[in-house]
N, C-alpha and C positions, 0 to 999 in steps of 0.2 A: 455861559461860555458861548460864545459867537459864532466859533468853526458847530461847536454841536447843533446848535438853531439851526445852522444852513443846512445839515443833514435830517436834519427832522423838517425844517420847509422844504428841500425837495423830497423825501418820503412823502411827504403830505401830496404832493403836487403830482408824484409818481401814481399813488393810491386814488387819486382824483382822478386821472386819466383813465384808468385799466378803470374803473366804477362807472365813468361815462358809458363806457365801452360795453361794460356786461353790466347791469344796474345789481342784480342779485347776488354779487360780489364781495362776500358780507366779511373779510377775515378777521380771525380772533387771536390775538396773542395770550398762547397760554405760558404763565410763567410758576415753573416747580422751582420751590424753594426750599432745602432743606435749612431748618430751625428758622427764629424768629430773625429778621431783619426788615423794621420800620422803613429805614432810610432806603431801602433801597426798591423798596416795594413803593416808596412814594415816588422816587424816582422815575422808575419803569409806567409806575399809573401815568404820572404826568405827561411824560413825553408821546407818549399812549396815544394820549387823549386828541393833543396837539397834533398829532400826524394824524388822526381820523381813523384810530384802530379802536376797534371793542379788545380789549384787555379781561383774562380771566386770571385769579391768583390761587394756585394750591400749594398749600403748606404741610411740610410734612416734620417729623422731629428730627432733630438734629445729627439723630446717630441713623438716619434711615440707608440699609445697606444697599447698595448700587441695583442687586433686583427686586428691591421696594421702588425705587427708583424708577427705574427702566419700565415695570408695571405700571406706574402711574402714571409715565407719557402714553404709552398703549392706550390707556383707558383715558385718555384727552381724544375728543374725538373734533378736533381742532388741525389748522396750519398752528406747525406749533413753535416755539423758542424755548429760551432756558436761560437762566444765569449761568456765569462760567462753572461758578462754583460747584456745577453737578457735571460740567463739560467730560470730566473723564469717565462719567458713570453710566451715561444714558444716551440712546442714539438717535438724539431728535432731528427735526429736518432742517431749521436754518441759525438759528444763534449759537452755535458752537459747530466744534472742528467733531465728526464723527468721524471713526475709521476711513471710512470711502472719502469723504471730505480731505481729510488729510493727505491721503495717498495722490489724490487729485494734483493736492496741495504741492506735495512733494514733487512731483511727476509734471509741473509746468502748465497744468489745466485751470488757473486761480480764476479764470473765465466762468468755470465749469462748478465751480464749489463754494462753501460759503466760509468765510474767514472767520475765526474766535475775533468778536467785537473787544477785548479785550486787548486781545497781542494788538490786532488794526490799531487803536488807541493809542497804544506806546510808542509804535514807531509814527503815529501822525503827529502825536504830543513833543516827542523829541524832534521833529524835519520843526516842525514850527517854534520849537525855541531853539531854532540856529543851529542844531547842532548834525556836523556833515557824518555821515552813517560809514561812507566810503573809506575803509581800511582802519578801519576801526576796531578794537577788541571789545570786545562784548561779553560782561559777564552777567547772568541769569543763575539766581539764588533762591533756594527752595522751590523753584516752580516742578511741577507735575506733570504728567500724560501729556495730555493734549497743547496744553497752554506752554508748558517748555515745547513741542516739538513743533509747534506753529512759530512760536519766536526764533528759534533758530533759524525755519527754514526762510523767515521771513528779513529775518538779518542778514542771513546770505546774500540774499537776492539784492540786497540795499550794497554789498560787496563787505560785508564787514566779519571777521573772524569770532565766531562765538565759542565760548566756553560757560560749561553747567559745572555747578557745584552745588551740596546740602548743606546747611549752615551748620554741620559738627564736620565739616572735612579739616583732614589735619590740614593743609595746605590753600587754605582761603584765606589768609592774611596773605599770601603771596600774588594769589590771583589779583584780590581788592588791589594791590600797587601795582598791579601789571593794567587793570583793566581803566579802558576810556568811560565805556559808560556801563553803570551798575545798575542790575533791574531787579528787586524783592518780591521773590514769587508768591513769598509767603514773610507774615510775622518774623522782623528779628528778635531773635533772642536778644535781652538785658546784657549777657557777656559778651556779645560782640559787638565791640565800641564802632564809633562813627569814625573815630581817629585812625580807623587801619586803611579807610578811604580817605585817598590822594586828593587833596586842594584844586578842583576845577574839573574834576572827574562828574560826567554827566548822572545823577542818580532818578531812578524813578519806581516809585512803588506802588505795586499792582496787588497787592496783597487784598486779598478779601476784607481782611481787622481792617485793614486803613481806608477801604474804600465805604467803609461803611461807616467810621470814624471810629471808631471803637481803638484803635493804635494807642498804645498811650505812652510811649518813649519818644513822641515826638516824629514831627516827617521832616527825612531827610528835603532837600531841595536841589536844584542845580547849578554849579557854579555856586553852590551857598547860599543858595537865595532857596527859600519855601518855596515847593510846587504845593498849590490847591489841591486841595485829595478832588473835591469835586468837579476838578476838570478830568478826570481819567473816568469817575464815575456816572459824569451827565457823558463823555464821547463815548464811552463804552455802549451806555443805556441804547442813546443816540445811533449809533452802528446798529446795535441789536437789532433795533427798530428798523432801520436800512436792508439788515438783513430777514425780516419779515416779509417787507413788503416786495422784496426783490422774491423769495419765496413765494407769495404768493401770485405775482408776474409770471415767473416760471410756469407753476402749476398753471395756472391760465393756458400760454401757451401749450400745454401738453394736451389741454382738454379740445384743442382744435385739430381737425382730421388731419391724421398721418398716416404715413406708409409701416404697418406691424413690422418691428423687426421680428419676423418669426421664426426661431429654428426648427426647421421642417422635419422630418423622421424618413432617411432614406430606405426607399422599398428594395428589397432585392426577387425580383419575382422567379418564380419556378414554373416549369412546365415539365409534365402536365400540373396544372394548376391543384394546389393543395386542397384540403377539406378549410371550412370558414373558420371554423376551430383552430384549427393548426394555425393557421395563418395569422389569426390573432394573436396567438400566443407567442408568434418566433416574433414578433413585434413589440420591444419596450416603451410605451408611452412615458410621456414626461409627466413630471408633477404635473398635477393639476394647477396648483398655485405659479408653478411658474408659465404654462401655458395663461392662466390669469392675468397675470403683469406683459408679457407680452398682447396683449390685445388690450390695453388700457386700463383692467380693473384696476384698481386700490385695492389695497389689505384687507382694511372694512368692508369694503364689498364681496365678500363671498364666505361661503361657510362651506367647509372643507367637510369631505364625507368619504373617509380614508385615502389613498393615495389621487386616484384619477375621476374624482369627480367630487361639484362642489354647486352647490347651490348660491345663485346671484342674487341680489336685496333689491330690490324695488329701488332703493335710493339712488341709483344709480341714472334713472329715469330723469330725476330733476337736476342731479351735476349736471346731464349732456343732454337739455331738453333744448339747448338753442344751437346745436346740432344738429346741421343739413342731413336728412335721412340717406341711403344709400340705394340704390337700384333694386327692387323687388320683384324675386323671380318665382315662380310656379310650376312647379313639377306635378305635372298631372299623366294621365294615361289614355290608350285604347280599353275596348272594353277584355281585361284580360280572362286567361283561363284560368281553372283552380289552381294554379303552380304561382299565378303571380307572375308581372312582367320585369318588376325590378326599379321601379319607381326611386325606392329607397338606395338600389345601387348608382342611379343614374345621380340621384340628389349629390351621394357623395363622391360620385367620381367626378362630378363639375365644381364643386367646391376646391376638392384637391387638385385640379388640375388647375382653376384660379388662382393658388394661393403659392403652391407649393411651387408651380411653371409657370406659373405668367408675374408671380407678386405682385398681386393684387389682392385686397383686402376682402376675406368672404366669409361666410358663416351658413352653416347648416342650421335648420328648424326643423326636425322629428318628432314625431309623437312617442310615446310612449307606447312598447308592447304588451298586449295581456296577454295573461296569463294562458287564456284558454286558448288561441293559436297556437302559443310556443311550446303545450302540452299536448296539443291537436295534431291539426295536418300540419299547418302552414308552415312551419316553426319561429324562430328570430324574425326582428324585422329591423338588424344593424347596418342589413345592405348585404354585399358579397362578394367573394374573390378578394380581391387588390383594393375594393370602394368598400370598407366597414368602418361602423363605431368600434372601437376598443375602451377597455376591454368589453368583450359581445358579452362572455356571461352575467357582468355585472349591469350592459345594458338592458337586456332581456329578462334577468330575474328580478323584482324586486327593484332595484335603481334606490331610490332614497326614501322606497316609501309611498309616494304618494296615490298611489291607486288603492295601497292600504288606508288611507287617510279618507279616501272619497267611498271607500264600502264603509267604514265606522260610521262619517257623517249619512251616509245616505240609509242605514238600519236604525240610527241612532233617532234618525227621522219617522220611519214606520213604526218604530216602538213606542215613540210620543203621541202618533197617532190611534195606534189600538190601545194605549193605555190612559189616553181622555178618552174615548168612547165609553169605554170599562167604567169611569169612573163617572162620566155624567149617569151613564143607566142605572146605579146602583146607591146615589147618593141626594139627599135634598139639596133645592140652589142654596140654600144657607150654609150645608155643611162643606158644600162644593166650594163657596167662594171662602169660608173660614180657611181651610187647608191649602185656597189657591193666595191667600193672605194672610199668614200668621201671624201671630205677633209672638216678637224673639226679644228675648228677656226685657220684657215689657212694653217694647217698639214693634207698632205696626204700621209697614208701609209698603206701596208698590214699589215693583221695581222695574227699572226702566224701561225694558219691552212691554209690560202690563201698563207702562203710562203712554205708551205707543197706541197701546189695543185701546186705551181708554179714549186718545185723541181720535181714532179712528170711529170709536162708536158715536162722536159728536159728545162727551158726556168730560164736561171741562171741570175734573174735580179731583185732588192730589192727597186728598185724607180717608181713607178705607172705612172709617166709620161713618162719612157723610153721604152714601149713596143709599139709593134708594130701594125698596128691593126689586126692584124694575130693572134698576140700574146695574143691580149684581147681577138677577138672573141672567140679564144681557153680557154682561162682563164674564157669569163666569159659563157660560154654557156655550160653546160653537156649535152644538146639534146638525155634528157632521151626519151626511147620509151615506151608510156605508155600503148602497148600491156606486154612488160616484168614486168611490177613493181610485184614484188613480196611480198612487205613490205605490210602488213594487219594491221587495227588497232584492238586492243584489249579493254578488257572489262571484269573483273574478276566476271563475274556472268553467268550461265547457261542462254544463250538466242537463241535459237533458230532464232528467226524473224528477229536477226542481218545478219543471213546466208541470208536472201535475198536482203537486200538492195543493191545498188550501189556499195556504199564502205564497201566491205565484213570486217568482225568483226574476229578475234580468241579472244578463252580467255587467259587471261593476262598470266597464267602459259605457255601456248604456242607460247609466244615470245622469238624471239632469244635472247633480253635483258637478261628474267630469264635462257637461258641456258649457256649467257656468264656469269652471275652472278657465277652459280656455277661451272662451269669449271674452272674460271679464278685464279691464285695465289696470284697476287700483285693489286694494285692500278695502276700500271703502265702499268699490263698487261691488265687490263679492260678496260683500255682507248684506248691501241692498240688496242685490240679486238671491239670495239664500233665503230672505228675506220675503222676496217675492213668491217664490215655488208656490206653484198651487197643486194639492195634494187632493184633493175633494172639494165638494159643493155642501152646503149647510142645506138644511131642507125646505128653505123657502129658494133655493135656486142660486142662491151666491157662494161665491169664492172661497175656500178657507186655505191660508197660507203658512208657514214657516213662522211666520210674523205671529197668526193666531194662537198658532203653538206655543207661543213663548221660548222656541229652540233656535233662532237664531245667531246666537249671541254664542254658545255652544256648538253651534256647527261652524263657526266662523275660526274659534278656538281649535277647532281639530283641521283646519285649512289652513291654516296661519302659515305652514312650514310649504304646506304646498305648492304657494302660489307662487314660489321660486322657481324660476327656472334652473334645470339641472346643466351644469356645463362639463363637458364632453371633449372627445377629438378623435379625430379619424388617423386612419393608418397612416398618413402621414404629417398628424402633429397640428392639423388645421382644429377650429373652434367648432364643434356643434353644441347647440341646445337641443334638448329635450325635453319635453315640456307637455303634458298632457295626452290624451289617447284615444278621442272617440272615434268609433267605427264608423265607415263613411256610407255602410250600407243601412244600419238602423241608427245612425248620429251623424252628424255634421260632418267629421273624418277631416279634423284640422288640428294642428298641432297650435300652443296658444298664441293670441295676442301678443299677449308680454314678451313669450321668447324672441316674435319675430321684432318687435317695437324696440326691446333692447339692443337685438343684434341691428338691427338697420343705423343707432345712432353707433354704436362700437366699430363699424365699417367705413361711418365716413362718407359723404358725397359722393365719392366717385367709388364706392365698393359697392356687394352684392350680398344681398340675403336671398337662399335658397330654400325655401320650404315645398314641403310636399303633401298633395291631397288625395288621402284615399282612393281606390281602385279607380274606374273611368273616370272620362272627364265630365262624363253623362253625370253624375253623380257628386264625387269629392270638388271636383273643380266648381261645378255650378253651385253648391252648397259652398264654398272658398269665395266665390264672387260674393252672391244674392244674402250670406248670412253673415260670415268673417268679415268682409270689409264693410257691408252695412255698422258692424260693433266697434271696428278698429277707426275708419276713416282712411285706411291706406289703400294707396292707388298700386296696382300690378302694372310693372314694364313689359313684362315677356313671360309668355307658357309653355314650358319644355312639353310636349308632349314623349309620352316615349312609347313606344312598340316594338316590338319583335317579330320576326319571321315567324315564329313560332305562332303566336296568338292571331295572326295575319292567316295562317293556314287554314286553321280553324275555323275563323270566320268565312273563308271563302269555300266550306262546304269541306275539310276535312276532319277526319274521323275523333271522335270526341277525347278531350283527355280525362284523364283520370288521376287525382293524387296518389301516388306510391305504385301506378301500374306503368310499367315501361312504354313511351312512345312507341305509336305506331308508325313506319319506313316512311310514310307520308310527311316525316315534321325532320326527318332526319337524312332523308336525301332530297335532291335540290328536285324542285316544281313549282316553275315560275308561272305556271295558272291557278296554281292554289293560290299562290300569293296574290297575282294581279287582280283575279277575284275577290280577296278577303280585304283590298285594301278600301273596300265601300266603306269597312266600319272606321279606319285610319280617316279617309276624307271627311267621315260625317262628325269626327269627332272636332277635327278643325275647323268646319262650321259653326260646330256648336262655342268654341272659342271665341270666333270671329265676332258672336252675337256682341260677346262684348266688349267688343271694341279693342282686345290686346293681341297683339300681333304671336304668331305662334312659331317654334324652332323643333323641327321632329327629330326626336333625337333615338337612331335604331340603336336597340340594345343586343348586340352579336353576340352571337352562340357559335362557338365552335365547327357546330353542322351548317349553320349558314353557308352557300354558297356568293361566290362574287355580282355573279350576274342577279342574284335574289336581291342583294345590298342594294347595289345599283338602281334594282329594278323599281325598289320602295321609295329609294331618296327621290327618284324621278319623278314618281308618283304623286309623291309627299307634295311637293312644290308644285305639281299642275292644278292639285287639288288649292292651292293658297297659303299652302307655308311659306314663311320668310325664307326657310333652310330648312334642309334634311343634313344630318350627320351621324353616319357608324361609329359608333363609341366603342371603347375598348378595355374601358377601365377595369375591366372586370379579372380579367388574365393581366393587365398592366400596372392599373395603378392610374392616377390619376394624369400621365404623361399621354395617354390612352382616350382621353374627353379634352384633350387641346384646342379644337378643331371646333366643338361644343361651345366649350369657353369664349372663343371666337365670336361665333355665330351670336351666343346670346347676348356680349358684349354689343357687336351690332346691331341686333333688334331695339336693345332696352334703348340705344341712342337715336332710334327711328321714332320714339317714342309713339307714347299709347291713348287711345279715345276711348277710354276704360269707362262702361255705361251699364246701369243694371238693367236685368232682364225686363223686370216689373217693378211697379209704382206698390209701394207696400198698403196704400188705403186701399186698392182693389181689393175686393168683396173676396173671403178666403176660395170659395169655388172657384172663382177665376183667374187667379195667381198658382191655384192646383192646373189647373186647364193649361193655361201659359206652359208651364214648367212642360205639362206630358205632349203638346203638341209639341211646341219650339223645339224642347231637348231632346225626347225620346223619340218625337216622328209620331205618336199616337191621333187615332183620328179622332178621339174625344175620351170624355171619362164617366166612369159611372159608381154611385155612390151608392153604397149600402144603406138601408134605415139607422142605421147605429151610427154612420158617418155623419149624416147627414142631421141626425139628433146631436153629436157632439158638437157640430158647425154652427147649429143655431146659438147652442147655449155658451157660446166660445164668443158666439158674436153678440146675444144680449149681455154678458160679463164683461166686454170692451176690449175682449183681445183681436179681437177682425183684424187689427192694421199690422201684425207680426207677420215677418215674411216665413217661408215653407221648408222645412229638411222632409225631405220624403224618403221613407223607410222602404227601400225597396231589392229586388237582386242586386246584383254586383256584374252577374252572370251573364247580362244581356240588357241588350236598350229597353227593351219591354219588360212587363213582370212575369217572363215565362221563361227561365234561366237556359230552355234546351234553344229558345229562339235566336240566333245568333246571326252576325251579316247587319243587315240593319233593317229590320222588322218595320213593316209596312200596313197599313189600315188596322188596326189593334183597339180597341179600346179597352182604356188603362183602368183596372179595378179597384177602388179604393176603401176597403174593407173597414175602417175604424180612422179614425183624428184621435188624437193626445193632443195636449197644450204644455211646452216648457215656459214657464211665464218668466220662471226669472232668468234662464238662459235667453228667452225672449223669440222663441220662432213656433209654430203651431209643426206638429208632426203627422202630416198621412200615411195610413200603414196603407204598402199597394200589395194588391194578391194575399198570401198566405205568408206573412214575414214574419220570423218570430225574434224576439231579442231575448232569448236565452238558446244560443247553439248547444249543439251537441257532439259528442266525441265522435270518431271512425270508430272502424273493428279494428286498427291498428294502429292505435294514436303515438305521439311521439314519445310518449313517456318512458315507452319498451327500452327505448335508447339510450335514453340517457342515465346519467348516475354519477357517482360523485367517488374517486380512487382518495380513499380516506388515510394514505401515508401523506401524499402529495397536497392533497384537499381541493385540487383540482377538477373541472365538471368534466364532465363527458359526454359526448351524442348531442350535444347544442348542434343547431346548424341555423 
């Protein structure tokens, strides 16, 4: 058929086009067919082929009910189509008329929807045999759902009067004389003759039996004359086809940056300002799923984990990997007091003031809180006031899991270690490597991490029985030294009294697990990286790894769920990830990779991803720069810094605070010498910014007690010292209408753009890349190394780790390692008690001063408060 060709040659031509455009543009016509039909399935291959579609065929039985159906397009993980024949059962996306299609249909949007290729068909097959549609009667015989309500609406529109009827109505012989053109939705019955259709009445049958040829009382024709069944069958096919490709055009365009239509969640704020609790809760969050779709996921991409949170698929990375990234912002800090400056309130009171009041495309990046602050002093870390994640409890406790995931891998790890030790000291190499290769019901062979360790030993041989016993003993003995072992087990809750047992404890945020978590970009690279860990030294001086374990491949398995980024939204309906947890005073203090790499392509060009770096900028920020974007490759636009009067006081020589004990009048009525004093540590921290190269926006975080002239006094401040802007933020009592002004400012920086430059060259010699860091960042007049440090730095650097850049474990409390030093400490030199190596997170760690990574509880930790009102099932005492 000639009209079909030309729709299958421009599909072709269509599909050539958008494939120039994006080469990786691969789409697949999936075609569900319920029962056998040869012809028609040769049909649909053919034309397939010829328009440059990959074609997939499922088949399913004849009587399969509409949610066997509908199940099986689900599980197409395809652009997909359909035969008509399933059009009323199943809700695919482009060969047939689904509900929303129809309604489209109905409703004068035929622009906006995709047509049954079928009805399209009949009325193209009828204009082209002459016959005028205009005032016409029209009868439609046994057709169904979709397919009757598509012809009708489409007759209409042609101006023609239609009428439905089922071939047992009493009064179809009447219809049949009344009507112009007759259309067989379905099979006619044997008792209803051809004769009760009028002489020169247009007939045309769409019936499934006839288009498949299977009809066997003969096809009607028009005018008398035989219509070819496979003219309805190859324009139908032919459409289908049209309508794929036009589907997959569509999609295309959607996957290029647009404006979220987001519906925002209106704040009604109170004063005085409620508890964080409260506040959450008078506030209903939307599905998660449909927060999903509005910010561009797809269905398959995300995995739902009850109502308002859902973890996102890596896959998602390679849809929109030729996707312009979006403006990359950094929320960092002064050096705060143990109350915390609010980092995490500022992250999200500029997201929502982006998203919500400016529409603009934005995304939050959070880490993940432990356990043992939100048990502790510190409590939550979802932000506060009017700027939180919701729901706080379900951010705060637990989330999806995965801190749980990275203590099982991270013990699952020291148990494989003390139980090869165990097992080399107490067994001969023969019996060692028998049991480290069995042979299972009759077969014996390595398996694939054991053919790893075998490539690794130089020893090229894949048959267990062919090695030597040179070769075993080597293969099966790592003759770890268990003065080296450095692998510690963990335990995501503040305990002190694990510090002194035997087998010494960190908390779980302080395992190299959670630091490859967030570093790491792929699935492929976390297992290499897991892969890598080096756990202890063998006793001739080398490395023993994850890899040597043979536990890799099992630590990858209990990661698998975790490497998701968790998606989220704030009080007012905007997008956060959250995404991993380490602490930024004994860990890196970055929320992951992934989260931010997927939020940047989900934004768009001209949108904004805002993540946040643990405590100073002395610290989480320069670990953000020198560690995170050495792993990501991504460049920072702008560093929010933020400060408080508060922390400002402090610094400028007033009296100390204290968790849980009431401010003293110095922090709570106005003295603008405290402040102007304390602002040394605000300008040195913008220094320390400046080193590389991103321009900075101070953004003061207001308290209540703030006076005017205080505000004023910092912004002024802020800006002689070299910030691009200072801005009082207010999100906290507002809401994000409160960080406008913010939103502003950093819009402006990120467009001054950035000469984003690392601190140090990572081949410098490990001493001197520690050096760099304590002079440059901290102000230190030099460093001095313990024998223990200085023992680990050699054997780090005969091992070949020398060229890994530095997270330095240090206070939080102070530029220096002495947490009471505060302001900005001067001629110090910086103590560096011990080095650790993360090999496969990939950065060397000095511990400075007295650092421990296993904290400890108060006398009066958070726990007292909280609880759980067991009618409601409600938390209680979060904050």
């Amino acid at each position: 058929d000639s009209f079909a060709l030309k729709v299958i040659q421009n599909s072709k031509e269509v599909l050539s086009l958008l494939q120039e455009k994006n080469p990786a543009f691969k789409p697949v016509l999936a075609v569900i067919q319920a029962g056998e039909d040869n012809l028609m399935q040769e049909i649909n291959q053919k034309l397939a082929e010829e328009a440059g579609l990959n074609i997939t065929h499922i088949c399913l039985p004849a009587d399969s009910s509409e949610d066997e159906v509908t199940i099986a397009t689900r599980l197409t993980p395809v652009l997909r189509s359909s035969f008509d024949l399933i059009e009323p059962l199943a809700s695919l996306s482009c060969g047939l008329v689904t509900d929303v299609n129809l309604g489209k249909l109905v409703r004068g949007d035929a622009h906006d929807c995709f047509v049954s290729p079928v009805a399209r068909a009949v009325i193209e097959l009828l204009e082209k045999s002459g016959v005028n549609l205009d005032g016409k009667k029209i009868l439609v015989i046994g057709a169904h759902g979709s397919l009757e309500a598509t012809l009708q609406c489409l007759f209409q529109r042609k101006g023609s009067m239609t009428m439905s009827s089922q071939w047992k109505a009493p009064q179809l012989q009447s219809k049949l004389h009344e009507a112009d053109v007759v259309i067989f939705g379905s099979p006619k019955p044997e008792e209803v003759p051809l004769s009760w259709i009028q002489q020169g009445t247009a007939v045309l049958n769409c019936s499934h039996d006839f288009l498949s040829g299977k009809l066997g009382c003969g096809s009607p024709g028009i005018h008398g004359h035989s219509l070819i069944a496979e003219d309805v069958s190859l324009l139908a096919a032919a459409l289908r086809i049209q309508n794929m490709v036009g589907s997959g055009r569509r999609w295309l365009r959607e996957q290029q940056y647009r404006r979220w239509k987001l519906h925002c969640l209106k704040l009604q704020p109170l004063s005085p300002v409620p508890s964080d609790i409260e506040i959450s809760r008078a506030q209903t969050p939307k599905a998660v799923d449909v927060l999903a779709k509005e910010i561009g996921l797809l269905e398959d991409e995300i995995e739902i984990y009850g109502r308002s949170k859902a973890k996102v698929r890596l896959s998602l990375l390679e849809r929109l990997k030729d996707q312009a990234d979006g403006k990359y912002v950094l929320v960092a800090g002064i050096t705060p007091t143990p109350l915390g400056e609010g980092k995490s309130t500022v992250t999200i009171g500029l997201v929502q003031a982006m998203t919500a009041h400016l529409n603009v495309n934005s995304f939050a990046c959070l880490r993940q809180p432990s356990q043992g602050p939100t048990f502790g002093v510190k409590g939550g870390a979802a932000g506060g006031g009017y700027a939180q994640v919701i729901p706080m409890e379900e951010f705060n406790l637990h989330l999806t899991g995965d801190i749980h995931a990275i203590t099982a891998a991270n013990n699952l790890l020291a148990a494989a270690i003390d139980t090869r030790i165990l097992h080399e000291n107490t067994q001969t190499d023969k019996a060692l490597y028998n049991r480290l290769v069995p042979s299972v019901n009759g077969i014996r062979e390595f398996s694939k991490i054991q053919l790893a360790r075998l490539k690794k030993l130089g020893i090229n041989k894949t048959d267990p029985s062919a090695l030597t016993e040179d070769e075993m003993r080597k293969f099966a003995r790592l003759d770890i030294d268990p003065a080296t072992i450095t692998w510690q087990r963990v335990l995501d809750t503040n305990d002190r009294f694990l510090r002194k047992i035997t087998a010494q404890f960190d908390i779980a945020v302080a395992s190299e697990i959670m630091a490859v978590l967030a570093l790491t970009d792929s699935l492929k690279d976390m297992k290499e990286r897991l892969g890598r860990m080096v756990v202890a030294s063998d006793k001739n001086g080398q490395p023993v790894t994850a890899d040597d374990l043979g536990v890799t491949g099992a630590l990858t398995v209990l990661m698998k769920d975790a490497i998701k980024p968790n998606l989220m939204q704030t009080l007012e309906g905007t997008p956060v990830f959250v995404h991993a947890g380490p602490f930024a005073n004994i860990a890196h203090g970055n929320s992951s990779v992934l989260a931010d790499k997927i939020a940047l392509k989900l934004v768009g060009e001209e949108g904004f991803v805002v993540t946040e770096a643990g405590f100073g900028a002395d610290i989480g920020m320069e670990k953000f720069f020198n560690i995170k974007c050495r792993a990501s490759g991504l460049v920072p636009n702008v560093v929010v810094l933020v400060a408080t009067v508060r922390a400002l006081k402090m610094h400028g020589g007033g009296p100390s605070v204290t968790a849980g004990v009431p401010l003293k009048k110095e922090y709570t009525e106005e003295n603008l010498q405290l402040v102007a004093d304390g602002c040394c540590n605000l300008k040195k921290q913008i220094q320390i910014a400046q080193l590389f190269g991103v321009p900075v926006v101070v953004a003061l975080n207001v308290f209540k007690t703030d006076t005017r002239a205080e505000i004023d006094l910092v912004c002024e401040l802020a800006k002689q010292a070299g910030a691009f802007d200072a801005v009082p933020c207010y999100h906290w009592s507002v809401g994000g209408k409160g960080s406008v002004d913010l939103a502003w400012a950093v819009s402006e920086a990120a467009h001054k753009g950035s000469r984003f430059q690392f601190l140090y060259d990572v081949q410098l010699p490990i001493v001197e890349k520690i050096r760099t860091i304590a002079q440059a960042v901290y102000g230190a007049r030099d460093i001095e190394l313990s024998s223990e440090a200085q023992s680990k730095i050699d054997r780090y650097t005969e091992q070949g780790f020398g060229n890994l850049p530095i997270c330095m474990a240090k206070t939080h409390l102070s530029l220096s390692h002495q947490p009471d030093k505060k302001g900005v400490p001067k001629d110090f030199i910086l103590p560096i008690t011990d080095v650790r190596a993360s090999i496969g997170a990939g950065f060397i760690y000095p511990l400075v001063g007295t650092m421990s990574t296993m904290p400890g509880l108060p006398t009066r930790p958070c726990f007292y408060d909280i609880d759980l009102d067991t009618e409601t099932e409600q938390v209680q005492g979060l904050f």
